[in-house]
PAKOLSE-765286 format. One record per residue (C-alpha): x, y, z; residue number from 1; residue in one letter; chain. Coordinates in Angstrom, 1 decimal, always signed. Layout:
// residues N
r px=X | py=Y | pz=Z | num=NUM | residu=A | chaine=A $
...
END
This chain:
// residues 302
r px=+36.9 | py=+66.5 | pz=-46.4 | num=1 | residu=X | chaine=A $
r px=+35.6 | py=+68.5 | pz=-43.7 | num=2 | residu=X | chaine=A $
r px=+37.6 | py=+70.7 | pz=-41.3 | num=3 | residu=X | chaine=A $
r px=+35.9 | py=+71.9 | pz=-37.8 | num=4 | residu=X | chaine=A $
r px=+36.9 | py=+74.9 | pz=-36.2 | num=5 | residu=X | chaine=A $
r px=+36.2 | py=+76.7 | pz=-32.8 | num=6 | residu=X | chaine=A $
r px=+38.7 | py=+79.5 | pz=-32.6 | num=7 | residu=X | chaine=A $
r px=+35.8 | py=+82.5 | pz=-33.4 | num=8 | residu=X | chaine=A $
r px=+34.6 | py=+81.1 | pz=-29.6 | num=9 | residu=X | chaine=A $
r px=+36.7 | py=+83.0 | pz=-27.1 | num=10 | residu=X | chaine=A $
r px=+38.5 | py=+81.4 | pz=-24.7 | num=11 | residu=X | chaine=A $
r px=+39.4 | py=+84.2 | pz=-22.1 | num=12 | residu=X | chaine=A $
r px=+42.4 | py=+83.7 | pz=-19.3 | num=13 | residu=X | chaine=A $
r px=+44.5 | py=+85.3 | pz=-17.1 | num=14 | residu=X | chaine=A $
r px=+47.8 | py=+86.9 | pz=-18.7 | num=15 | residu=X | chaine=A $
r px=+50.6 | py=+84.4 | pz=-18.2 | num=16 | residu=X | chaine=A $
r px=+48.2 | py=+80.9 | pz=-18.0 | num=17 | residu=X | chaine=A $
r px=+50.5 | py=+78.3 | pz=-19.4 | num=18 | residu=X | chaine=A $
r px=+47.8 | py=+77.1 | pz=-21.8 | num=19 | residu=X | chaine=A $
r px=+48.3 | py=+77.9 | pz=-25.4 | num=20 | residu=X | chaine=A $
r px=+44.6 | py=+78.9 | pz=-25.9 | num=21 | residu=X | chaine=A $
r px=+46.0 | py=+81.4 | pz=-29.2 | num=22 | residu=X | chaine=A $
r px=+47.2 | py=+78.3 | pz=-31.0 | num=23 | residu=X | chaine=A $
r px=+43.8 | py=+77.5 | pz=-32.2 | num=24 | residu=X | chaine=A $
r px=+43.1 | py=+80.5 | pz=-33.9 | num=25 | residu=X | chaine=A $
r px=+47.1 | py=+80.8 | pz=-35.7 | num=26 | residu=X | chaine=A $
r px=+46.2 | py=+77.2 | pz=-36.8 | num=27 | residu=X | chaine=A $
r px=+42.8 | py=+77.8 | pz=-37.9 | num=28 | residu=X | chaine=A $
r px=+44.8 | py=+81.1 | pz=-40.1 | num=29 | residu=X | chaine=A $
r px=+47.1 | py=+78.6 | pz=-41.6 | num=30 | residu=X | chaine=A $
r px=+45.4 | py=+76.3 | pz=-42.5 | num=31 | residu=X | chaine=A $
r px=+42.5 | py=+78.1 | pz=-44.5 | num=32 | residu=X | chaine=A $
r px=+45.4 | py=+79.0 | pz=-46.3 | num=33 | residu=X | chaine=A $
r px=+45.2 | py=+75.8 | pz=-48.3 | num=34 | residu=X | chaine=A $
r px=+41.9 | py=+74.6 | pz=-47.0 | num=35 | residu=X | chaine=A $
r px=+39.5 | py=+77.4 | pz=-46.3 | num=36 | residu=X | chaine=A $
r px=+36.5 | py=+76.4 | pz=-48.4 | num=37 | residu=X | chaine=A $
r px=+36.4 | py=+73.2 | pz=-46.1 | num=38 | residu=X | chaine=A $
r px=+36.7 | py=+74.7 | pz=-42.8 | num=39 | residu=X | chaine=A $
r px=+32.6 | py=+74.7 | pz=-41.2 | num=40 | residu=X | chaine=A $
r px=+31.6 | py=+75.6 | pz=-37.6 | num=41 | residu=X | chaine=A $
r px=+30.3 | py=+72.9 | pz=-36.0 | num=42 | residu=X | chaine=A $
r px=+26.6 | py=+73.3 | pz=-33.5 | num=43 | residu=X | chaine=A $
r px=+27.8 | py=+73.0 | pz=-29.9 | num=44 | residu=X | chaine=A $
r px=+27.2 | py=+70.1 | pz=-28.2 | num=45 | residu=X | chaine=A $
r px=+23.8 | py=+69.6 | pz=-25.8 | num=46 | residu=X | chaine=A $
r px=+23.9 | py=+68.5 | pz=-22.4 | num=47 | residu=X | chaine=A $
r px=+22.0 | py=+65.8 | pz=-22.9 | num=48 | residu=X | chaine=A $
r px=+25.0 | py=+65.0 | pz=-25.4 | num=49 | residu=X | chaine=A $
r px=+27.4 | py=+65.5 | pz=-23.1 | num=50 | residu=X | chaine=A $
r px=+25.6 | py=+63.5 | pz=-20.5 | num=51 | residu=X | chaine=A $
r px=+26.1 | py=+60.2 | pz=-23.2 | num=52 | residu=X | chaine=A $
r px=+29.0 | py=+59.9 | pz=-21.1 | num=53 | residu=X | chaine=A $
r px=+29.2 | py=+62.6 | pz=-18.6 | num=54 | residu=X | chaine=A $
r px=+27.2 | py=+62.7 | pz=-15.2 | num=55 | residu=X | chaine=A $
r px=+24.2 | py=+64.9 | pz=-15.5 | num=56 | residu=X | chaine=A $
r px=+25.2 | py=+66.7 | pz=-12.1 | num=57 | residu=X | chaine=A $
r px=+29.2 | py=+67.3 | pz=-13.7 | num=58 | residu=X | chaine=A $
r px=+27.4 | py=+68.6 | pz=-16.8 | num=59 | residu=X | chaine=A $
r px=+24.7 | py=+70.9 | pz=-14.8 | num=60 | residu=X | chaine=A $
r px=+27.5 | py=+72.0 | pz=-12.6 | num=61 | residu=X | chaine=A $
r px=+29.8 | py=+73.1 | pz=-15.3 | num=62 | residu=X | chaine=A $
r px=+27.3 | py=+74.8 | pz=-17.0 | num=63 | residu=X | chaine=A $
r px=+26.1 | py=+77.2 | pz=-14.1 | num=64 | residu=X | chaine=A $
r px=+29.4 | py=+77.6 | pz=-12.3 | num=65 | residu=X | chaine=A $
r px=+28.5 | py=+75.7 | pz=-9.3 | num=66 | residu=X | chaine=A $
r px=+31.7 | py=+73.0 | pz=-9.3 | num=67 | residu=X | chaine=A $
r px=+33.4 | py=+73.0 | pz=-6.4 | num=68 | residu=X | chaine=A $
r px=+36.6 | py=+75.4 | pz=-6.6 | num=69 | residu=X | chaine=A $
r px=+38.8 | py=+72.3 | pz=-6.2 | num=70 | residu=X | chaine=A $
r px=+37.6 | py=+70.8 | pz=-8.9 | num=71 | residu=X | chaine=A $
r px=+38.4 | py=+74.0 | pz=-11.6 | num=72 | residu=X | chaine=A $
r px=+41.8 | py=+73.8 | pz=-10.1 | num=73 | residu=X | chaine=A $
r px=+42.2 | py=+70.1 | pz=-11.4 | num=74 | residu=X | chaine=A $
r px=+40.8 | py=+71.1 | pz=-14.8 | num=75 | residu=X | chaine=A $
r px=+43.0 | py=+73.9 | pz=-14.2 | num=76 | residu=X | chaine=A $
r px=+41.0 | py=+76.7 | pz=-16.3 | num=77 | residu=X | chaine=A $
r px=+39.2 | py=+78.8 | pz=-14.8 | num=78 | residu=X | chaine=A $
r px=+35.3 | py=+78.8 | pz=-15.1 | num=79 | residu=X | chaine=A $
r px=+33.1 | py=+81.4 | pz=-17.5 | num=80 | residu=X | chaine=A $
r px=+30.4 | py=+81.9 | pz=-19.8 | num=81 | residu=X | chaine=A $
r px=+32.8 | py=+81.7 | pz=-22.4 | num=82 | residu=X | chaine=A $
r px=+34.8 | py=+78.7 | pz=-21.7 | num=83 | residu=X | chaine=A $
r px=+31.6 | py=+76.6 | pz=-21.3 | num=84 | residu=X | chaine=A $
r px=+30.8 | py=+77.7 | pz=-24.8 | num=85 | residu=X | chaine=A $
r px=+33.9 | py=+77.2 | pz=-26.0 | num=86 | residu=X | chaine=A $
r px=+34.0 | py=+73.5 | pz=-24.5 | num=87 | residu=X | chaine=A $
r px=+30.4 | py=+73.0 | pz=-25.9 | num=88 | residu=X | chaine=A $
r px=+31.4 | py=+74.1 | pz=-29.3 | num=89 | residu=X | chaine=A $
r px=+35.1 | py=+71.7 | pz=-29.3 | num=90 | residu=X | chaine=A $
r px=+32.7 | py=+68.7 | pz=-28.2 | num=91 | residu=X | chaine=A $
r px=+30.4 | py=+69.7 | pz=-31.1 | num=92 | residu=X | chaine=A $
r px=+33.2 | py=+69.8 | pz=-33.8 | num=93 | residu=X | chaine=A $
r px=+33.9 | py=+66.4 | pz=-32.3 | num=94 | residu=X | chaine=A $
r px=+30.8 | py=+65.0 | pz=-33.3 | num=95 | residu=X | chaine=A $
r px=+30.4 | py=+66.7 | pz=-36.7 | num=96 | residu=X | chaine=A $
r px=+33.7 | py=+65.5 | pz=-37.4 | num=97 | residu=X | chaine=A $
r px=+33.3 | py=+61.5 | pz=-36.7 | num=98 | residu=X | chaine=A $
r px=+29.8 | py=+61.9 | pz=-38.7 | num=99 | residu=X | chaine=A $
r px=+31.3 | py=+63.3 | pz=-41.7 | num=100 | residu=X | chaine=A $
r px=+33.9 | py=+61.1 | pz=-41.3 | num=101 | residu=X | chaine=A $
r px=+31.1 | py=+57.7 | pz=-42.0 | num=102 | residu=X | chaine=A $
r px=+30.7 | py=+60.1 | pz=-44.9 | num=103 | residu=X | chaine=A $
r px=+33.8 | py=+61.4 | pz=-46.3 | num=104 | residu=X | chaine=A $
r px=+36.5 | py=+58.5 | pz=-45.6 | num=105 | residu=X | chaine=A $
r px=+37.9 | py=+61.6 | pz=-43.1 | num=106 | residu=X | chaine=A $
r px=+37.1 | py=+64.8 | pz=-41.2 | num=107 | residu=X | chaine=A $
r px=+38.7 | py=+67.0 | pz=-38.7 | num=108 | residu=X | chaine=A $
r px=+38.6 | py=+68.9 | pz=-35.6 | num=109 | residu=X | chaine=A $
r px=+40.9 | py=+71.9 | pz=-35.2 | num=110 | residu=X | chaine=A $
r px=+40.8 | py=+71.4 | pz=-31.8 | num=111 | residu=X | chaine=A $
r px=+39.4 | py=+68.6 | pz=-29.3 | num=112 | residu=X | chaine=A $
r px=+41.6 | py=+65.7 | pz=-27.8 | num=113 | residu=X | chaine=A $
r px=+40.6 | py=+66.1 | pz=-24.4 | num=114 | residu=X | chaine=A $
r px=+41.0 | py=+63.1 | pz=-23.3 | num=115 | residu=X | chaine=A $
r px=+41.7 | py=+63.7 | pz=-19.4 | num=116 | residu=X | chaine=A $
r px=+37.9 | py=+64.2 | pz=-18.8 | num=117 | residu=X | chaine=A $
r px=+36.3 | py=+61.3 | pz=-16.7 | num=118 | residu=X | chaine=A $
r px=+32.5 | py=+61.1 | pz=-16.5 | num=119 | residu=X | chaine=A $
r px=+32.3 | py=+63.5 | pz=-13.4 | num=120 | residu=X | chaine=A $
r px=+35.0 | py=+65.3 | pz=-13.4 | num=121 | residu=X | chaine=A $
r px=+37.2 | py=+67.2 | pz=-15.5 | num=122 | residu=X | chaine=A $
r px=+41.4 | py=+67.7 | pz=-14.9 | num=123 | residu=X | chaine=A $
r px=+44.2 | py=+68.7 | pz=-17.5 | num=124 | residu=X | chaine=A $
r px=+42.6 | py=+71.4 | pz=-19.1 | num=125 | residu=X | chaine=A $
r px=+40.1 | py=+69.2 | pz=-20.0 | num=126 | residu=X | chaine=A $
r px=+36.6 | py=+69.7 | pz=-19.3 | num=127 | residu=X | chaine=A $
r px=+34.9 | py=+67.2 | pz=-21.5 | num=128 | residu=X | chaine=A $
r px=+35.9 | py=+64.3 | pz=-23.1 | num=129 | residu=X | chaine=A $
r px=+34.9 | py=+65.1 | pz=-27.0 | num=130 | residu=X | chaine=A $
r px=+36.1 | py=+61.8 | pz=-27.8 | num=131 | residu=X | chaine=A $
r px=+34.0 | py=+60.0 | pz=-25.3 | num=132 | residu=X | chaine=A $
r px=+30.7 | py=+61.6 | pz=-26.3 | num=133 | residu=X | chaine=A $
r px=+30.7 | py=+61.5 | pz=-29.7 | num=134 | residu=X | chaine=A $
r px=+31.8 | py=+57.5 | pz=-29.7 | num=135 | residu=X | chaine=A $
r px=+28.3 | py=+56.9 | pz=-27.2 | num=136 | residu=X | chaine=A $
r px=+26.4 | py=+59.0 | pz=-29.9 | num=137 | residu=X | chaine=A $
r px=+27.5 | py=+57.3 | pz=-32.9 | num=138 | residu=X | chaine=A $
r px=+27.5 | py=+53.3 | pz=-30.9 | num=139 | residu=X | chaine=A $
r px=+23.8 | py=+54.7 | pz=-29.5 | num=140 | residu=X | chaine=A $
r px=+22.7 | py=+55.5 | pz=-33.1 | num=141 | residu=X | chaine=A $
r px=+23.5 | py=+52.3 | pz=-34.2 | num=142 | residu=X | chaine=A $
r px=+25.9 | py=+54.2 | pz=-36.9 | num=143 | residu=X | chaine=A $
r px=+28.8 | py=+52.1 | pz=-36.1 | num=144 | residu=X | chaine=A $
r px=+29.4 | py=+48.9 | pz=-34.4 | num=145 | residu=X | chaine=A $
r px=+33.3 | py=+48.8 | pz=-33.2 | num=146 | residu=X | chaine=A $
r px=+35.6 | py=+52.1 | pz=-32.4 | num=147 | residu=X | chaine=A $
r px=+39.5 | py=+52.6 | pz=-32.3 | num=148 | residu=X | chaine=A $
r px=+40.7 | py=+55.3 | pz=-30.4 | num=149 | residu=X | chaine=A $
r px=+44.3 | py=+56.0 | pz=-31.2 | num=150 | residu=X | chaine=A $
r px=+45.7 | py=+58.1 | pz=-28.7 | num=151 | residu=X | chaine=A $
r px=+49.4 | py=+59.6 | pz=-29.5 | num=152 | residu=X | chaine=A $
r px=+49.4 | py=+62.8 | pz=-27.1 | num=153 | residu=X | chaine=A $
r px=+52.5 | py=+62.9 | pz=-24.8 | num=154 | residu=X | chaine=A $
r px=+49.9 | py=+62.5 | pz=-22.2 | num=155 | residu=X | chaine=A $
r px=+47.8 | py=+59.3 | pz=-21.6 | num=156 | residu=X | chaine=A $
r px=+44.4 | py=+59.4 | pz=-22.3 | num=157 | residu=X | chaine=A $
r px=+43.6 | py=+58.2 | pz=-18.6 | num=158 | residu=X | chaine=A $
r px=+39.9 | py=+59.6 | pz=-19.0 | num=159 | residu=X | chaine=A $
r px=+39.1 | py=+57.8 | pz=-22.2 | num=160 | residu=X | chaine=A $
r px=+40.4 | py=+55.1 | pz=-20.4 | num=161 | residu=X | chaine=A $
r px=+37.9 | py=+55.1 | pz=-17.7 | num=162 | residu=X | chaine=A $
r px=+34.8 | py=+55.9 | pz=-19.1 | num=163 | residu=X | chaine=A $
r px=+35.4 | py=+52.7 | pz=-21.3 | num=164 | residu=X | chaine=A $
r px=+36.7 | py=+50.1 | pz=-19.7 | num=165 | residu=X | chaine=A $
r px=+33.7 | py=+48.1 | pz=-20.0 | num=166 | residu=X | chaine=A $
r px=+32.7 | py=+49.1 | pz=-23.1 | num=167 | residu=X | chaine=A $
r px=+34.1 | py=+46.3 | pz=-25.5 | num=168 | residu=X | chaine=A $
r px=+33.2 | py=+47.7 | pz=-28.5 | num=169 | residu=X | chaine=A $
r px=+35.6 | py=+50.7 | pz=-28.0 | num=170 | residu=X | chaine=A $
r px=+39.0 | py=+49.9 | pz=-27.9 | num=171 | residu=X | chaine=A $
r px=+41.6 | py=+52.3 | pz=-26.7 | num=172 | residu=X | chaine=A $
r px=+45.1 | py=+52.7 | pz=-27.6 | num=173 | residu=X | chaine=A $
r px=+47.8 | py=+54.8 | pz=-26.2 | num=174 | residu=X | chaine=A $
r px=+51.0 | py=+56.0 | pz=-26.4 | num=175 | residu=X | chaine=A $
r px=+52.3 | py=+58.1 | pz=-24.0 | num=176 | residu=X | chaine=A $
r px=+55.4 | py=+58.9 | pz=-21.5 | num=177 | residu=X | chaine=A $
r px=+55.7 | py=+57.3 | pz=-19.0 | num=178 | residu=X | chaine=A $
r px=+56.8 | py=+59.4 | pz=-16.1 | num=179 | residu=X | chaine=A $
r px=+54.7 | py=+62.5 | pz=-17.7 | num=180 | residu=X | chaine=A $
r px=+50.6 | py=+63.4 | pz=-16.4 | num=181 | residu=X | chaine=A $
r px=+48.5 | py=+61.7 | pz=-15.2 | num=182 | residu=X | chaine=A $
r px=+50.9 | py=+60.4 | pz=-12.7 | num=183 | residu=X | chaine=A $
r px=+48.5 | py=+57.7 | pz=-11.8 | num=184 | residu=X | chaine=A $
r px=+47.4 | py=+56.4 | pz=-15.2 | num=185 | residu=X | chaine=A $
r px=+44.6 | py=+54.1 | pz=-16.3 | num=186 | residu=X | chaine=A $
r px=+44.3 | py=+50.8 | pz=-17.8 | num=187 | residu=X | chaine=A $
r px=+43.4 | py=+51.3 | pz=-21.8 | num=188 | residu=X | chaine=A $
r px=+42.6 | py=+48.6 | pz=-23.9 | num=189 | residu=X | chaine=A $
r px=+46.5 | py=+48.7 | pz=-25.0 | num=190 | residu=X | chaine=A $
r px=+49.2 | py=+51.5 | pz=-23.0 | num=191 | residu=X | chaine=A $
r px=+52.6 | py=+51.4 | pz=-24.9 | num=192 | residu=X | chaine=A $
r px=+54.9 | py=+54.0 | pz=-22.1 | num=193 | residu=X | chaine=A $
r px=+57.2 | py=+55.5 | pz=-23.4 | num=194 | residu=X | chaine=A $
r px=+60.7 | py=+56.3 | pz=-21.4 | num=195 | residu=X | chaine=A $
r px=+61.8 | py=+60.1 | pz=-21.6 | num=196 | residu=X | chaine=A $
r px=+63.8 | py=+61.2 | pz=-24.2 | num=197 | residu=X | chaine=A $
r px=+62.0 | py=+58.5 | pz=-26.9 | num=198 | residu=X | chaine=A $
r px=+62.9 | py=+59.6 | pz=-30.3 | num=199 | residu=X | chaine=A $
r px=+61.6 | py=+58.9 | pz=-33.9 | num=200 | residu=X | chaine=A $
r px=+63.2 | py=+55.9 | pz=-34.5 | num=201 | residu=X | chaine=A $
r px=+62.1 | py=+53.7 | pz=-31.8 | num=202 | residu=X | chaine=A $
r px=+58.7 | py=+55.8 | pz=-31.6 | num=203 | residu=X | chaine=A $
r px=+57.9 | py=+55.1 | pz=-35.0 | num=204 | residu=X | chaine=A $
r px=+59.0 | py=+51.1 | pz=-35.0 | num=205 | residu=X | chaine=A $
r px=+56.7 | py=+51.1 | pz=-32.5 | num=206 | residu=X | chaine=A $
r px=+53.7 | py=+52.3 | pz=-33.6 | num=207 | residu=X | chaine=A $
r px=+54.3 | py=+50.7 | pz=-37.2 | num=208 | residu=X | chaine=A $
r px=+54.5 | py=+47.3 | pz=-34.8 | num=209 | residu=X | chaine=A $
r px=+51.0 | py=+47.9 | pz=-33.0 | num=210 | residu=X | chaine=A $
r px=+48.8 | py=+49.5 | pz=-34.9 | num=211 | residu=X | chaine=A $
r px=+48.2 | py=+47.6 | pz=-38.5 | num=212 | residu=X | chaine=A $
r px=+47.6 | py=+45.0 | pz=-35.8 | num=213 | residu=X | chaine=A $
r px=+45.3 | py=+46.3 | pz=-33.8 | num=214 | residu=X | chaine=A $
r px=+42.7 | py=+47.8 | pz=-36.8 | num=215 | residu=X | chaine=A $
r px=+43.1 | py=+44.1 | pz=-38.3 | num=216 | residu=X | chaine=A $
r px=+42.1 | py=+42.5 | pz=-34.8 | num=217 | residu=X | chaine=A $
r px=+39.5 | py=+45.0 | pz=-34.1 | num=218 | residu=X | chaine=A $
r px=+38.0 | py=+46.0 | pz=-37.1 | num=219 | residu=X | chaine=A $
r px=+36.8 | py=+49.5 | pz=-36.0 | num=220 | residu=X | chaine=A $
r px=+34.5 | py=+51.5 | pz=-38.4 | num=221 | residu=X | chaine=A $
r px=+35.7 | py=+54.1 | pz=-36.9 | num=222 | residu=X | chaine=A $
r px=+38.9 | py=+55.2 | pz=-35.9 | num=223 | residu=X | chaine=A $
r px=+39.6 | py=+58.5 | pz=-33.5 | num=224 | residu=X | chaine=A $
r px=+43.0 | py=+60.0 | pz=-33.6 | num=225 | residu=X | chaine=A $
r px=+44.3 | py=+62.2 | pz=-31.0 | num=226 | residu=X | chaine=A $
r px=+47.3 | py=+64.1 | pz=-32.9 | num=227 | residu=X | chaine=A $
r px=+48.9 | py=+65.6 | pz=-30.2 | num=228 | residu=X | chaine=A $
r px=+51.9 | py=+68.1 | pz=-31.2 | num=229 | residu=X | chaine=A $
r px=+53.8 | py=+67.7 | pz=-27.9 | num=230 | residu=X | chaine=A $
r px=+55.6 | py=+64.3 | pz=-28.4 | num=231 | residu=X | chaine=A $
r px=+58.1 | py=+67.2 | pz=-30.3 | num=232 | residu=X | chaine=A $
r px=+61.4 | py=+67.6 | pz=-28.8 | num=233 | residu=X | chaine=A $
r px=+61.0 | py=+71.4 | pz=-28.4 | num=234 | residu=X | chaine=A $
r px=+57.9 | py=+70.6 | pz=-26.4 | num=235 | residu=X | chaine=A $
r px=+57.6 | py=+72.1 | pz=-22.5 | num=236 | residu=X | chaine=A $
r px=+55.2 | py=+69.6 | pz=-21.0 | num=237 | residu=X | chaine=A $
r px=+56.5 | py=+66.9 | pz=-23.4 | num=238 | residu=X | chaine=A $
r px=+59.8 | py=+65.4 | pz=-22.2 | num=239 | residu=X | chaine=A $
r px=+59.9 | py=+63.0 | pz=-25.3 | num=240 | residu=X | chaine=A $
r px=+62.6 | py=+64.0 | pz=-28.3 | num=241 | residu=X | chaine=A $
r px=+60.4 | py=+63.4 | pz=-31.6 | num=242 | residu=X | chaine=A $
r px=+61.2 | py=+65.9 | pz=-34.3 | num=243 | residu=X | chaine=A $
r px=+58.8 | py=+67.4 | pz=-36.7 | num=244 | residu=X | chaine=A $
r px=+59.8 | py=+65.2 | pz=-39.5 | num=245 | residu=X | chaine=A $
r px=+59.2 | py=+62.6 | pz=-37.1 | num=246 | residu=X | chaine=A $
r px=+55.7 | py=+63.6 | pz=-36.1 | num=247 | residu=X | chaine=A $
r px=+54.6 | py=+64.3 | pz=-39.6 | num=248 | residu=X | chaine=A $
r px=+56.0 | py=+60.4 | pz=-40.5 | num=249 | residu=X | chaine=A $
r px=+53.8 | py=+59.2 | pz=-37.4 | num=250 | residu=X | chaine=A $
r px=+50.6 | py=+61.5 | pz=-39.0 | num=251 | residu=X | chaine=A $
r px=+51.0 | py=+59.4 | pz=-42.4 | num=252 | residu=X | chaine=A $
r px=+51.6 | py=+56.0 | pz=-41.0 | num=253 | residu=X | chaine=A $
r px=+48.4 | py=+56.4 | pz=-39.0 | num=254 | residu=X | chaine=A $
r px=+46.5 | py=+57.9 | pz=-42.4 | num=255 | residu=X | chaine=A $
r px=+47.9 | py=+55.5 | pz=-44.2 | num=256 | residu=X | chaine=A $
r px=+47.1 | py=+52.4 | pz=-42.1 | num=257 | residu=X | chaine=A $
r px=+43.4 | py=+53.2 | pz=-41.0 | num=258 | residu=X | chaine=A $
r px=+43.0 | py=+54.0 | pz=-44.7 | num=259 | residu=X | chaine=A $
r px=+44.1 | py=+50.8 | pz=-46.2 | num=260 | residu=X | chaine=A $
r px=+42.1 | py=+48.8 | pz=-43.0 | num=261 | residu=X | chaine=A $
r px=+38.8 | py=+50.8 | pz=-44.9 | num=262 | residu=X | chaine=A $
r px=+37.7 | py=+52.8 | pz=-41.3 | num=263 | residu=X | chaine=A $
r px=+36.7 | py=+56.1 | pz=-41.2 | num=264 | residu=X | chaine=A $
r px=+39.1 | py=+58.3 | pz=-39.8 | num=265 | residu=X | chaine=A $
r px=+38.1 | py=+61.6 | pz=-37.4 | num=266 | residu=X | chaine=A $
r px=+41.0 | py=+63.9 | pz=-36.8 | num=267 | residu=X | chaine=A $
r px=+41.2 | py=+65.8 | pz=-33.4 | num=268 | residu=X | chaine=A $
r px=+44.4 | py=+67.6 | pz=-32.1 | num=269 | residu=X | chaine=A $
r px=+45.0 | py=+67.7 | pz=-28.7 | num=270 | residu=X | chaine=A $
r px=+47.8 | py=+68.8 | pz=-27.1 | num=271 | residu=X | chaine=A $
r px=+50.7 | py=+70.9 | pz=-27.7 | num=272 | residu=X | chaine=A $
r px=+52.9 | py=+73.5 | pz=-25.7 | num=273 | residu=X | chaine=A $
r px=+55.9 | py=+74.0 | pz=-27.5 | num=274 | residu=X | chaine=A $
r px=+58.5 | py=+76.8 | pz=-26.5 | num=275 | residu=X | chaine=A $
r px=+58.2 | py=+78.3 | pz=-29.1 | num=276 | residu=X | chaine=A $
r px=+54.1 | py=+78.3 | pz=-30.3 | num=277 | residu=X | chaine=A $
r px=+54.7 | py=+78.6 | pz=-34.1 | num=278 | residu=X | chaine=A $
r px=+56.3 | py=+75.0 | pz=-33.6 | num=279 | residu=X | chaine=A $
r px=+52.8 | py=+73.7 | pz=-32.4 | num=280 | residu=X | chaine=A $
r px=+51.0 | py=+75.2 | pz=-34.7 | num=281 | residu=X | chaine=A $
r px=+53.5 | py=+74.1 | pz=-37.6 | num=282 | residu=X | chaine=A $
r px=+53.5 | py=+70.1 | pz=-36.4 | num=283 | residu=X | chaine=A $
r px=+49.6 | py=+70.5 | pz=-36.5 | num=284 | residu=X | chaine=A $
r px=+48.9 | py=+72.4 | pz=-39.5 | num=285 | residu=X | chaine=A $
r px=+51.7 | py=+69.5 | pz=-40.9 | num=286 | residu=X | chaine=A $
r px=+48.8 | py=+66.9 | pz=-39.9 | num=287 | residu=X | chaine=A $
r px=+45.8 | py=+68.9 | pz=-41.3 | num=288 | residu=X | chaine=A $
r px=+47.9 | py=+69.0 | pz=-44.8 | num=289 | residu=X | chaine=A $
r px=+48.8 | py=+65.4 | pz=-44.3 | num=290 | residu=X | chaine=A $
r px=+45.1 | py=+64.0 | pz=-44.3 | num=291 | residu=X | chaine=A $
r px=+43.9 | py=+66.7 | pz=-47.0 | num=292 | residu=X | chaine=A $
r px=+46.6 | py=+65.4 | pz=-49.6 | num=293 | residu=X | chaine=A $
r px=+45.0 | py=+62.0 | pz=-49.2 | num=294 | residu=X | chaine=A $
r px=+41.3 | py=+62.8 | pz=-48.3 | num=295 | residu=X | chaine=A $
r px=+40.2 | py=+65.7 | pz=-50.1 | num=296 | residu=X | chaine=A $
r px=+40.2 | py=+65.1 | pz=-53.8 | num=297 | residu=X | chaine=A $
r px=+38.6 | py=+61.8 | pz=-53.0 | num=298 | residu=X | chaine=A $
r px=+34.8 | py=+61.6 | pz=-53.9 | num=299 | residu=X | chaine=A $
r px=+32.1 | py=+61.1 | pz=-51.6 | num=300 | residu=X | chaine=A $
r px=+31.0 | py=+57.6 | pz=-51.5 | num=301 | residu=X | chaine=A $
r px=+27.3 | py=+57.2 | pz=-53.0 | num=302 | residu=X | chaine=A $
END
């Protein structure tokens, strides 16, 4: 099993931004602590990959600076050389990751999930949708025929949503809060919204309801996860009550499941902005272990 990593790529920001950008490197330390030999560094992504299912003018714009000022404040980072690079490079361990996948049963990217990026426009924090591209690479290659995206951040994945929703062969599943960002959501393939406060119990009966369902009506070869850490109770954007225990039971009923259905499985975390960072960075790190224990002693099919 491969594991993707993109925290050697700077990611600079002004003292007291509310994004977590130091999480990826503390969870890229802990987890070569058990998995180090299989941690790689993915090429970045091209634009003409990122075009696949971004607008060549977004893409040109991002690259040279020259989006609107208005349009970094919905992304809500703020452009340079080195966040470009950075977004390139979490794109590219996107794709590596859902090709070794086809390969390994399972691979992973230590960052990615950013699922709030539409075709032209980013918002969230999100300035492409890694997701997106790599599913048009991989149906455009003719390497798979039918995707499931299974989308279990907090926060509805409302640009995933978009960019495919006339794209049949990709089918898009989220779980998400209900009164939490985007305020105006999108129509996926299937939306379960979630009231605040929704704790293991019922977020676990539900997902165990949907899901074996869904990879038998579907059939993906593939199957994205979006592990998002800030379902967690401790969470500051999250406003849902799951605990770790909890999250680490929904990590294994997803393994488990897409495992048993015979899809490929390609890891990516998304979000997570706990009060307390070592909590992110522990729930994550939880769901890097989870899929090594059952992927990577497993030999690569001939």
């Amino acid at each position: 099993m491969r594991i993707y990593r993109t925290d050697q790529f700077p990611l600079p920001l002004p003292d007291g931004h509310r994004f977590p950008a130091q999480k990826y490197q503390l969870l890229a330390s802990a987890v070569a602590g058990f998995a180090g030999d299989s941690m790689e560094t993915a090429s970045a992504a091209t634009p003409w990959e990122l075009q696949q299912a971004h607008t060549p003018d977004y893409v040109a714009q991002v690259m040279d600076g020259s989006l609107p000022p208005r349009a970094w404040r919905e992304i809500g980072l703020p452009w340079s050389p080195q966040l470009v690079a950075r977004s390139c490079r979490s794109v590219g361990a996107t794709i590596a990751a859902a090709r070794s996948a086809l390969l390994d049963g399972c691979s992973i990217n230590l960052a990615g999930g950013t699922h709030h990026a539409y075709r032209d426009k980013g918002s969230g924090f999100c300035v492409f949708n890694d997701v997106a591209v790599a599913s048009r690479l991989l149906l455009q290659e003719g390497l798979v025929r039918r995707i499931l995206v299974v989308d279990l951040d907090v926060h509805q994945g409302n640009g995933t949503a978009a960019i495919f929703r006339d794209e049949p062969r990709v089918f898009t599943f989220s779980m998400h809060g209900e009164k939490n960002f985007p305020f105006r959501k999108e129509a996926s393939s299937l939306d379960i919204d979630l009231p605040d406060g929704t704790g293991d119990e019922a977020y676990l009966a539900l997902l165990q309801h949907h899901l074996p369902r869904l990879l038998q009506q579907h059939q993906p070869e593939l199957v994205f996860y979006l592990a998002g850490a800030d379902a967690f109770v401790g969470d500051r954007l999250g406003k849902l009550a799951l605990s770790k225990a909890g999250l680490l039971a929904r990590d294994q009923l997803v393994l488990q499941q897409v495992h048993a259905a015979g899809a490929a499985l390609a890891i990516s975390m998304a979000g997570g902005y706990a009060e307390n960072i070592a909590d992110t960075v522990e729930i994550q790190c939880n769901t890097v272990a989870a899929a090594w224990q059952q992927h990577a002693r497993q030999p690569t099919p001939a």
